[in-house]
C-alpha positions in Angstrom: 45.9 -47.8 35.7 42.8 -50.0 37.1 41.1 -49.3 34.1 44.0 -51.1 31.8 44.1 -54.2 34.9 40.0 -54.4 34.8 40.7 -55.3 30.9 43.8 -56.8 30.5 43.6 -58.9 33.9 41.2 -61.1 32.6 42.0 -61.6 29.5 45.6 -62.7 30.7 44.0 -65.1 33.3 42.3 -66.7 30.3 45.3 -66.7 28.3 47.2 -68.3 30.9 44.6 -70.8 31.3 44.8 -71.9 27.6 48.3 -72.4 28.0 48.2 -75.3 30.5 46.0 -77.0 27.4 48.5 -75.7 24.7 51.8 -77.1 26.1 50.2 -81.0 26.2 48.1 -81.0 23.4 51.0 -79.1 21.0 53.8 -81.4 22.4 51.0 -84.7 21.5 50.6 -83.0 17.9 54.7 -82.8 17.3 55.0 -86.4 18.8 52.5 -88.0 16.6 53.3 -85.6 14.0 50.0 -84.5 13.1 50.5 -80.3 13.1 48.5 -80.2 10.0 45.1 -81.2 11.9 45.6 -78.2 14.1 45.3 -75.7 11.0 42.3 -77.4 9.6 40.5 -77.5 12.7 41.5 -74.0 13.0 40.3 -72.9 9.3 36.9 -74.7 9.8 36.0 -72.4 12.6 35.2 -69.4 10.5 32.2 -71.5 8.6 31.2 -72.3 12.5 31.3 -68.9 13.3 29.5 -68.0 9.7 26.6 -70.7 10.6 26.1 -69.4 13.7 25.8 -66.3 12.3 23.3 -67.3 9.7 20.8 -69.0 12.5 21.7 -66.2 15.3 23.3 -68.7 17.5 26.1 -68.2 19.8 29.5 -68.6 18.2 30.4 -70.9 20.1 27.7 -73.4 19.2 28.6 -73.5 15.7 32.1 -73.1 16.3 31.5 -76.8 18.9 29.4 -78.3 16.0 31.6 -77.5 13.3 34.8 -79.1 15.1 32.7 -82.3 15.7 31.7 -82.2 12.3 35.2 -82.5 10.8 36.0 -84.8 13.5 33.9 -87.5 12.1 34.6 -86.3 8.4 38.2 -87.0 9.4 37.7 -90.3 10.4 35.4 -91.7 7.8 37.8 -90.3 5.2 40.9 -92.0 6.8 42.2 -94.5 4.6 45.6 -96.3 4.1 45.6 -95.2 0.0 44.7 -91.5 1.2 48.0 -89.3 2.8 47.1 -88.0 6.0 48.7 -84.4 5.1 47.0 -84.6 1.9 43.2 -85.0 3.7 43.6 -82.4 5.9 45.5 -80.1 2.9 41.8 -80.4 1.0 39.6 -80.6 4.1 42.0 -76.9 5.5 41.8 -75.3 2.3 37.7 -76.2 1.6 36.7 -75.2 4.8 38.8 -71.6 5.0 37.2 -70.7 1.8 33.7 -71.9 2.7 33.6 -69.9 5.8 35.1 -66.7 4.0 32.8 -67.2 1.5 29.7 -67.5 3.7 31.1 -64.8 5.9 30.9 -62.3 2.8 26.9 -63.1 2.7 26.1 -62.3 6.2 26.6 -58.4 6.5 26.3 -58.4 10.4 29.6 -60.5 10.5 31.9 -58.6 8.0 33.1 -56.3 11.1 33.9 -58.7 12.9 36.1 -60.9 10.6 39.4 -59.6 11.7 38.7 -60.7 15.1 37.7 -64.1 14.1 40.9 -64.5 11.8 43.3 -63.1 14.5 41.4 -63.2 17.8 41.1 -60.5 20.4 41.6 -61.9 24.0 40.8 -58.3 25.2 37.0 -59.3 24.6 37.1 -61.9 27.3 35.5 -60.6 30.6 35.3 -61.7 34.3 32.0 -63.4 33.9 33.5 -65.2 30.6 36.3 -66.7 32.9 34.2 -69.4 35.0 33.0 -71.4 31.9 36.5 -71.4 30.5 38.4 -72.6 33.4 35.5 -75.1 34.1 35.8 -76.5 30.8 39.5 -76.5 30.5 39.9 -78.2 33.8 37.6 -81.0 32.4 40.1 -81.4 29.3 42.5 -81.7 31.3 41.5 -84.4 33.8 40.8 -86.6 30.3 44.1 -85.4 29.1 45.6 -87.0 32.3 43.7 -90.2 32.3 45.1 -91.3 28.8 48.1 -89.3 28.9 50.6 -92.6 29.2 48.7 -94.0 26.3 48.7 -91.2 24.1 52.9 -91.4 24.6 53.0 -94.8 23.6 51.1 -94.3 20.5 53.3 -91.4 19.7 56.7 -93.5 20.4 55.4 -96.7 18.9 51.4 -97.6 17.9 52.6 -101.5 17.2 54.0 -102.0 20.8 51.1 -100.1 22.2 48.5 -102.1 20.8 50.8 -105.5 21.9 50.1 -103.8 25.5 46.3 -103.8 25.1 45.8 -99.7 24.0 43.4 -99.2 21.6 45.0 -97.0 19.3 41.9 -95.6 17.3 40.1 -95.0 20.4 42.9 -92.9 21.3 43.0 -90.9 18.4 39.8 -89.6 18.6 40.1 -89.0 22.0 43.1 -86.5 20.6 41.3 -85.3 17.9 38.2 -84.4 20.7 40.6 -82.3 22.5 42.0 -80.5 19.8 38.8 -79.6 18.7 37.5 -78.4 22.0 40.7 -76.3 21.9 40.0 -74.5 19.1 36.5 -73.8 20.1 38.6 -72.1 23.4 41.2 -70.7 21.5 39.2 -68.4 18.9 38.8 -65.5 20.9 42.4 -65.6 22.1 44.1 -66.1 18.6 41.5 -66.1 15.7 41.0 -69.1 13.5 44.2 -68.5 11.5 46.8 -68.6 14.4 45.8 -71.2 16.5 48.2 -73.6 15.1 51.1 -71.6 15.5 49.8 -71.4 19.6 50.4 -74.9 19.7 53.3 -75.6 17.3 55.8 -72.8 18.3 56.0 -73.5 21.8 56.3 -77.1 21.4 58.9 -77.0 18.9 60.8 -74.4 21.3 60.9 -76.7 23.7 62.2 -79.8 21.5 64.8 -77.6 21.5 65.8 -77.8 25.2 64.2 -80.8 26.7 65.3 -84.5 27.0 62.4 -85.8 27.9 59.0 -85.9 27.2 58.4 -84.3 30.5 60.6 -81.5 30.4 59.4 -81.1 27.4 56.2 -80.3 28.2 56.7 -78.3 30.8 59.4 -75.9 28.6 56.7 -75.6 26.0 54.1 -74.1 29.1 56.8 -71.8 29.7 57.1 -70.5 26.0 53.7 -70.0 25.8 53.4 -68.6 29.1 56.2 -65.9 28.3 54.6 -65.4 24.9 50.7 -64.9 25.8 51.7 -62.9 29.0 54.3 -60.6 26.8 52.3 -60.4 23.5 49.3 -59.1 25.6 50.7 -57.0 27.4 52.8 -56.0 24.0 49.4 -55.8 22.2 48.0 -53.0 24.4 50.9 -50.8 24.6 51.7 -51.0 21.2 47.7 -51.1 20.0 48.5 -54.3 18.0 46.2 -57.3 17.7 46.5 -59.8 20.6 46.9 -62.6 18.7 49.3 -61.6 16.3 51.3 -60.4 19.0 51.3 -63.1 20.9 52.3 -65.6 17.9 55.1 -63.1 17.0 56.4 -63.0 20.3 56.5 -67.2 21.0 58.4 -66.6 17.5 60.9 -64.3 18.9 61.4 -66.8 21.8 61.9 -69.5 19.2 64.1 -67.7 16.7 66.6 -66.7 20.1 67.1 -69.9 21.6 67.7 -71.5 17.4 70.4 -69.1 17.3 71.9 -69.0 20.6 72.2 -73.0 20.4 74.0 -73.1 16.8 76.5 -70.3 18.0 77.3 -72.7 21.2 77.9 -75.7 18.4 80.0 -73.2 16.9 82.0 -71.9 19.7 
């Protein structure tokens, strides 16, 4: 039994940590409908983990550089002609296949490339956990700051700028956090699932809150309930963490869908 806690104990306790970034950050995305950015931040990981590979540097240097990167290729290449959706559709779809490609060149990373698509929380260990919590506390202290701002963007960026908020600014201040989360988020989910940790709980949520705040906290609750259960899950059942986990916030949502359209119908 205290050999399943000494691995599972911390890994939860960095799971649970990620959350309190997930429920903002994935309510912000659904408010200012931009759940496409979350995926193509996500797919350019694995050609951050494939040039860190290449130049036998810590993944999570090229993981960091590669999210900045695609930061700043977002917001050169925004432009009134150019859809939004339809940016990060070509950016998503040209970084997944660069870093798969890549990946197929460097031998030392092939056994490892299920882990980067679907995570493995199970790797994290104790000494793992201080950096983590130090650097999501951080994210979360600039979350606060321009929290009220990045509301007022989301409800309506022409009365927010009348007020003085400068919406740009705040966008790449959004974009800077969703990129440090995917940098976090690799090990727990893998590069292909770390949308889905910040959609599905969010969009469970719109379900039952009416207002942004409960909202919010309903979506920590989700993903609370679905990291703590998939994990857990995971290990009995000897199923990758971060498909369980996804599968399990899916569960969640698919329950509460049904349950509300059978109380319309009653």
């Amino acid at each position: 039994m205290m050999d399943w806690l000494s691995l599972l104990l911390p890994a939860w306790i960095m799971g649970t940590l990620l959350v309190f970034l997930t429920a903002p950050l994935g309510c912000l995305m659904l408010w200012r409908r931009m759940s496409f950015f979350a995926d193509t931040m996500a797919h350019g990981t694995l050609l951050g983990v494939a040039i860190a590979g290449a130049l036998s540097l810590p993944l999570w240097m090229g993981v960091t550089f590669l999210a900045l990167l695609l930061v700043g290729i977002l917001w050169i290449l925004h432009d009134p002609r150019l859809p939004n959706d339809a940016l990060l559709a070509l950016c998503s779809a040209t970084l997944l296949c660069s870093g798969l490609l890549f990946i197929q060149h460097i031998p030392s990373l092939r056994p490892e490339l299920l882990s980067y698509l679907f995570g493995d929380l199970l790797t994290i260990s104790w000494a793992d956990l201080p950096i983590f919590a130090l650097v999501i506390v951080g994210a979360l202290l600039v979350l606060y700051k321009y929290w009220q701002a990045q509301i007022q963007i989301a409800i309506d960026p022409d009365i927010a700028a009348s007020e003085g908020i400068h919406a740009q600014w705040q966008r790449l201040i959004f974009m800077l956090l969703l990129a440090l989360f995917t940098v976090l988020a690799l090990r727990a989910v893998g590069s292909l699932l770390m949308g889905a940790l910040l959609v599905i709980p969010a969009l469970t949520a719109r379900l039952l809150a009416h207002s942004p705040k409960q909202m919010v906290i309903w979506a920590f609750v989700i993903a609370q309930i679905g990291v703590t259960v998939g994990l857990w899950s995971s290990a009995g059942l000897n199923t990758s963490t971060g498909l369980t986990i996804v599968l399990t916030m899916a569960v969640i949502f698919a329950l509460i869908f049904t349950m509300q359209k059978f109380k319309k119908l009653a």
